[in-house]
C-alpha positions in Angstrom: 1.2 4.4 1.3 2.7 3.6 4.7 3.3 5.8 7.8 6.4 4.0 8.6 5.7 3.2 12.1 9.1 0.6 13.0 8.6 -2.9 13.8 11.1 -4.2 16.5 15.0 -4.6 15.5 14.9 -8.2 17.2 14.6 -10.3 13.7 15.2 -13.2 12.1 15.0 -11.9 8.6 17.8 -11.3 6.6 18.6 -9.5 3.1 20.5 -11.9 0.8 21.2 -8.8 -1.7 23.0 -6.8 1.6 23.3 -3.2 0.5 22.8 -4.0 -3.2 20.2 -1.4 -4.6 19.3 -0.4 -8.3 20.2 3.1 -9.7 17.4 4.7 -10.7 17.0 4.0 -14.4 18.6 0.9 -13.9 17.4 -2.7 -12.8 19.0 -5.8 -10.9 18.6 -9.5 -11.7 16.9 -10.9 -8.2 15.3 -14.0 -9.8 15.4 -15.6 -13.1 13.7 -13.7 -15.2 12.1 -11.1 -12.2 14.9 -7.5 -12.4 14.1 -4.8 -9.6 13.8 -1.1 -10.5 12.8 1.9 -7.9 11.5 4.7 -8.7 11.6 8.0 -6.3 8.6 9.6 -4.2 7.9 13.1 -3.3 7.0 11.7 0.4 8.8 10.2 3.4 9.1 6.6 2.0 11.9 8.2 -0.7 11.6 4.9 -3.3 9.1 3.1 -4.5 10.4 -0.9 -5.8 8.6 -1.6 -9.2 8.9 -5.2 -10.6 10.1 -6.4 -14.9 9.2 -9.8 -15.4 10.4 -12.0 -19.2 7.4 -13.3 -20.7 5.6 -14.1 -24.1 2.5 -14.3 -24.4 1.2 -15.7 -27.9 4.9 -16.1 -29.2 5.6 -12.8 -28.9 8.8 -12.2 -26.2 8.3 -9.2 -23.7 8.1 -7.4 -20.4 5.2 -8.0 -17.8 5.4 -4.9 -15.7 4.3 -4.8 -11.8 3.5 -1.8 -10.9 4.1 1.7 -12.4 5.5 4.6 -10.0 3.2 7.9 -9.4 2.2 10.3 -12.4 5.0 13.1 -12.8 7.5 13.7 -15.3 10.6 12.2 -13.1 8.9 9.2 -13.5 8.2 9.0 -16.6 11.8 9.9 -17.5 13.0 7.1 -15.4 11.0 4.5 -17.3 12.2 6.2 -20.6 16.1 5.3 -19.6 14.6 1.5 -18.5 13.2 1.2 -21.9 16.0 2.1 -23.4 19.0 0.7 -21.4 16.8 -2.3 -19.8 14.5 -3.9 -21.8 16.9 -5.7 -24.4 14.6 -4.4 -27.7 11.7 -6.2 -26.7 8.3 -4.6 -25.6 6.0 -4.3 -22.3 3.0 -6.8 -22.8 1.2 -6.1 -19.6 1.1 -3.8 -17.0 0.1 -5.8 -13.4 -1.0 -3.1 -10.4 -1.1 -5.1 -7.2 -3.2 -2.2 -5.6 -4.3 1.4 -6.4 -2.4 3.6 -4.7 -0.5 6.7 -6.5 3.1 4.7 -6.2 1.4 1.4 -7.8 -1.4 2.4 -10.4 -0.4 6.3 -11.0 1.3 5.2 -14.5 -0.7 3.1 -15.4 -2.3 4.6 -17.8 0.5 6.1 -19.5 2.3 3.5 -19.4 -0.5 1.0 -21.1 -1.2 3.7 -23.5 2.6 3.9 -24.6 2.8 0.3 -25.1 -0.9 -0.4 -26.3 -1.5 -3.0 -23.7 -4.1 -4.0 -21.4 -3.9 -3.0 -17.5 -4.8 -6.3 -14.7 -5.9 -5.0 -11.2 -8.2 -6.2 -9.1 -11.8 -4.9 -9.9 -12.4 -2.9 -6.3 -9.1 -1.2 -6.5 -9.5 -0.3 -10.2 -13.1 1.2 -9.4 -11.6 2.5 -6.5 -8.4 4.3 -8.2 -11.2 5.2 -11.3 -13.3 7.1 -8.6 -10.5 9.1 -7.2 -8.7 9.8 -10.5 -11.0 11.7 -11.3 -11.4 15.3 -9.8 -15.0 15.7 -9.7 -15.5 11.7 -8.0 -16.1 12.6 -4.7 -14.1 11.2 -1.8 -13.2 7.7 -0.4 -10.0 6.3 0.5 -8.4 8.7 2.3 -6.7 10.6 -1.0 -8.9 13.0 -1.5 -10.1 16.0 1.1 -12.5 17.5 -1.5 -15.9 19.0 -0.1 -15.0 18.3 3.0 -15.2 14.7 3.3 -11.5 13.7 4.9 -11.1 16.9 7.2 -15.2 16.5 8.6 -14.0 12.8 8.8 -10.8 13.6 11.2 -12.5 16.1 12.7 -15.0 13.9 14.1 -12.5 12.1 15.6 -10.7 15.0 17.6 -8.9 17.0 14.9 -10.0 20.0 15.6 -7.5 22.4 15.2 -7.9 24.7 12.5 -4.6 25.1 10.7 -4.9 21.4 10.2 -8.0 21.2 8.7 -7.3 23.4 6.1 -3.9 21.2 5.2 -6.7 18.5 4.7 -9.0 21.1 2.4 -6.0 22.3 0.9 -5.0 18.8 -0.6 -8.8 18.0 -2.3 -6.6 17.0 -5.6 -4.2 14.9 -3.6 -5.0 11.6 -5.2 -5.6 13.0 -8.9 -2.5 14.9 -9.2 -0.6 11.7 -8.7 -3.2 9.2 -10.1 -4.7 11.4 -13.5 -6.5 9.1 -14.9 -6.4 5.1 -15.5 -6.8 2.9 -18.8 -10.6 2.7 -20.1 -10.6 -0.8 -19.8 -9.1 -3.3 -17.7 -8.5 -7.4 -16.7 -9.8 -8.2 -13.4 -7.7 -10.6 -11.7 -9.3 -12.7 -8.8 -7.8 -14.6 -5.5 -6.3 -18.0 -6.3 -5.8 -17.7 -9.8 -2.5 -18.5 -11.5 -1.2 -16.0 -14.1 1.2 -17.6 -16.4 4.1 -14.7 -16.9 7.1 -16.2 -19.1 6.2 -19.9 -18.5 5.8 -19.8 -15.1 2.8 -19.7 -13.1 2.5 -16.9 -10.7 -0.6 -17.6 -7.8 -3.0 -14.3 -6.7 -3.2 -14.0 -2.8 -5.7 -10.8 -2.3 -5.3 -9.0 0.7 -7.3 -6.9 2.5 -6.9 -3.6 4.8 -3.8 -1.8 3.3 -6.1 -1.4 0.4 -9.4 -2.2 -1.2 -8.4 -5.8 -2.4 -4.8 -5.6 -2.7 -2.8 -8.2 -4.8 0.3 -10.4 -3.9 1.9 -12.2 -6.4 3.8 -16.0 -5.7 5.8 -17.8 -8.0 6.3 -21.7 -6.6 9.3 -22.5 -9.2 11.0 -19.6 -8.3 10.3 -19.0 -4.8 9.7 -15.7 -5.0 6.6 -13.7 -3.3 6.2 -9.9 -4.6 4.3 -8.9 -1.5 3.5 -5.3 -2.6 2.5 -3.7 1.1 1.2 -5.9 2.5 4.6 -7.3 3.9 7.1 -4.6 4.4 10.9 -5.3 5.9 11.0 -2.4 8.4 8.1 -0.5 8.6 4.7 -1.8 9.5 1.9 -1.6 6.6 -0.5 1.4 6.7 -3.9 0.2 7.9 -6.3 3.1 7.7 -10.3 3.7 8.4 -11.5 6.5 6.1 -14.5 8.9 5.3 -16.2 6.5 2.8 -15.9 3.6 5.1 -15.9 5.4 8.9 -16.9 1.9 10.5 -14.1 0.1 8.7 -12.0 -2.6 10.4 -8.9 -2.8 8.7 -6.5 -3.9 10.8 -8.7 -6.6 11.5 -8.7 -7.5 7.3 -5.0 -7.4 7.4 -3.9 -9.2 10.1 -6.5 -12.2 9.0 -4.8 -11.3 5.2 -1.0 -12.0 6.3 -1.8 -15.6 8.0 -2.3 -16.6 4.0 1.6 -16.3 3.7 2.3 -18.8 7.0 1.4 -21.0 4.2 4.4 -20.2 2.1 7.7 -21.5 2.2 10.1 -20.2 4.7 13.3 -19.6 2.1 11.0 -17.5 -0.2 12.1 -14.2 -1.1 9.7 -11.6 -0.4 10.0 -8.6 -2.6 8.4 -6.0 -1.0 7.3 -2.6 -2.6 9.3 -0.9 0.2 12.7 -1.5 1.4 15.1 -4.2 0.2 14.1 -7.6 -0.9 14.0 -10.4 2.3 13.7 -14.1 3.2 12.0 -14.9 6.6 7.9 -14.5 6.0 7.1 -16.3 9.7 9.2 -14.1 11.7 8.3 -11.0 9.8 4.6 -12.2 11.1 5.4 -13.1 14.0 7.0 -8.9 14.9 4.2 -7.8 12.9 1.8 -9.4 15.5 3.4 -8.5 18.0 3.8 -5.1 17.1 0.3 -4.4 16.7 -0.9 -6.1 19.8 1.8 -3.7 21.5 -0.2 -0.8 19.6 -3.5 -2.4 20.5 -2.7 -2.8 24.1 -1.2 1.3 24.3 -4.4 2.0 22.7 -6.7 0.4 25.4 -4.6 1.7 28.1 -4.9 5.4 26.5 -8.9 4.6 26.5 -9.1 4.3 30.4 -10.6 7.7 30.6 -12.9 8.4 27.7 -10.0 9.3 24.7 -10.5 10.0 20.7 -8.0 9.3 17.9 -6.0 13.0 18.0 -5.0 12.1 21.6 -3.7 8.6 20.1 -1.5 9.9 17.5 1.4 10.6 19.8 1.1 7.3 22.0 1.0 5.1 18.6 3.3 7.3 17.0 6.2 8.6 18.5 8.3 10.7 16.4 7.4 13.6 14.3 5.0 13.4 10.9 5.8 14.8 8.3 3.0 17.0 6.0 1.9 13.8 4.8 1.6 11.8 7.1 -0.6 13.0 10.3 -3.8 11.9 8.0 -2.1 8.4 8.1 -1.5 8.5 11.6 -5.2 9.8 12.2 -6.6 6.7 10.4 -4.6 4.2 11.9 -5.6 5.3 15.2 -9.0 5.0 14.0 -8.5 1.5 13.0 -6.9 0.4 16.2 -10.2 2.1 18.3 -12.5 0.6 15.5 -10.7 -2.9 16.1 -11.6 -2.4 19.7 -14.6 -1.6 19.3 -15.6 -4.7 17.1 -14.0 -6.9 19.6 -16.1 -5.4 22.8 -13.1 -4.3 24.2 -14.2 -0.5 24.2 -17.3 1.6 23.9 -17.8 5.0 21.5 -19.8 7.9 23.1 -20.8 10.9 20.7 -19.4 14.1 22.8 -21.5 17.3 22.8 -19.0 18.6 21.0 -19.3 16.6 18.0 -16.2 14.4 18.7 -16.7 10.6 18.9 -14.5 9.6 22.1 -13.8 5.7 22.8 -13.5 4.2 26.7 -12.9 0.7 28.0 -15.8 -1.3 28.6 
């Protein structure tokens, strides 16, 4: 999930659909053989874009699926009318999850379930979304604010006040209330390998710092790039440092993760899980860059007295967050300090008052 932080106006990229957008229940042709489909959220993002792609695999004709929409019975309704309007009386013969948060992997088991077929993920984010899933697996990745683990984590950092905290408590079955559960077994798929979907071979490009290990999907013959989040139109990506992994560097996994797609070509069209489908993958970099080394140099300048991440919220972010999102915003200002801090650009000093605060070295 993203906090939707805006990247510059100033752009080069363009939207060769225009306003064109796919009722829900519906889809629309953007490649051969690749329809577009959204499903709705219960958060600030609105829609999440889900992916039908023609194949066959062993001569039988079918759907490859990319990604499945968050666990609720809207959802599952709006894949019911797909099937039945959309899918032209042939089955689903693979469910693909490019990473395992709630919007991606939270059908996933349903859905492989419904259609007795196998689920590919990449193995971290299927452990990861296995973990979480279930409500008695402890916490990690930011989902889940169960026994304390998110809200000690923030509050570490500066969060202190305690109608917030209890938000955090209060949401300990976050993740599992979206995410109930995924398929026993699964395929792991790997970096650089090609997955042939309907004749065509589709490349793996992990990514790293969104999520776990987060997977993009290229087709050459087509030109086409679904980019899941980890290249977003309008909003920047959510990079976030969590209880599990407090010393994380994400942003620093990311932004080595999006130089991978410099290597593709320009006129691709990158569909994103977010927002409407886009040619222009260098410029897109090339804001995205800059907008974070805009972030990274408000966050230095905030750290010229000693600072933690609360007090960083409102300089990185500057409208208002919604219920959802101030746990976002927390843990991207933790992974701007920790990508600081990495790069000897600022010092951490444990306060007497249990709060880690960060100064320029």
């Amino acid at each position: 999930m993203n906090t939707q932080n805006q990247v510059s106006a100033k752009t080069e990229v363009h939207y060769p659909l225009g306003g064109l957008l796919p009722e829900v229940g519906s889809t629309i042709e953007v490649a051969p053989g690749v329809r577009w489909l959204r499903m709705r959220l219960p958060f600030a993002l609105d829609y999440t874009n889900l992916w039908l792609l023609r194949d066959e695999i062993d001569g039988v004709a079918g759907w490859t699926i990319v990604d499945c929409g968050i666990a609720n019975d809207e959802t599952r309704a709006s894949w019911e009318q797909v099937f039945a309007t959309q899918f032209d009386g042939i089955p689903v013969l693979r469910v693909i999850v490019t990473h395992m948060h709630p919007d991606h992997v939270g059908l996933s088991q349903w859905l492989c379930e419904k259609w007795n077929v196998p689920l590919w993920i990449s193995m971290t984010d299927y452990l990861t979304a296995q973990r979480l899933s279930c409500k008695e697996g402890g916490v990690a990745v930011g989902s889940r604010a169960g026994s304390g683990g998110s809200a000690d984590h923030f509050q570490r950092h500066g969060l202190t006040a305690p109608e917030d905290l209890e938000k955090i408590r209060g949401r300990s079955n976050y993740y599992s209330n979206m995410v109930p559960g995924v398929p026993r077994q699964y395929r792991r798929i790997l970096d650089g390998e090609s997955i042939l979907i309907g004749g065509r071979s589709w490349k793996v490009m992990m990514g790293y710092g969104h999520a776990p290990e987060h997977a993009s999907l290229f087709c050459k013959e087509l030109g086409v790039l679904i980019s899941g989040d980890m290249l977003l139109p309008r909003i920047s990506t959510n990079v976030s440092v969590y209880d599990a992994d407090p010393d994380a560097d994400p942003l620093g996994l990311y932004l080595d993760s999006i130089e991978k797609y410099l290597a593709l070509p320009e006129d691709s069209l990158v569909l994103p899980s977010h927002g409407k489908p886009f040619v222009g993958i260098r410029p897109h970099i090339a804001q995205l860059k800059v907008h974070h080394d805009d972030r990274l140099a408000d966050t230095l300048g905030a750290c010229k007295n000693p600072a933690h991440a609360r007090e960083l919220v409102p300089v990185l972010f500057k409208r208002e967050l919604d219920i959802h999102q101030p746990t976002f915003a927390m843990g991207e200002a933790i992974a701007h300090l920790n990508y600081l801090l990495r790069r000897g650009k600022l010092r951490r000093q444990l306060c007497d008052d249990g709060v880690l605060r960060f100064s320029e070295v």
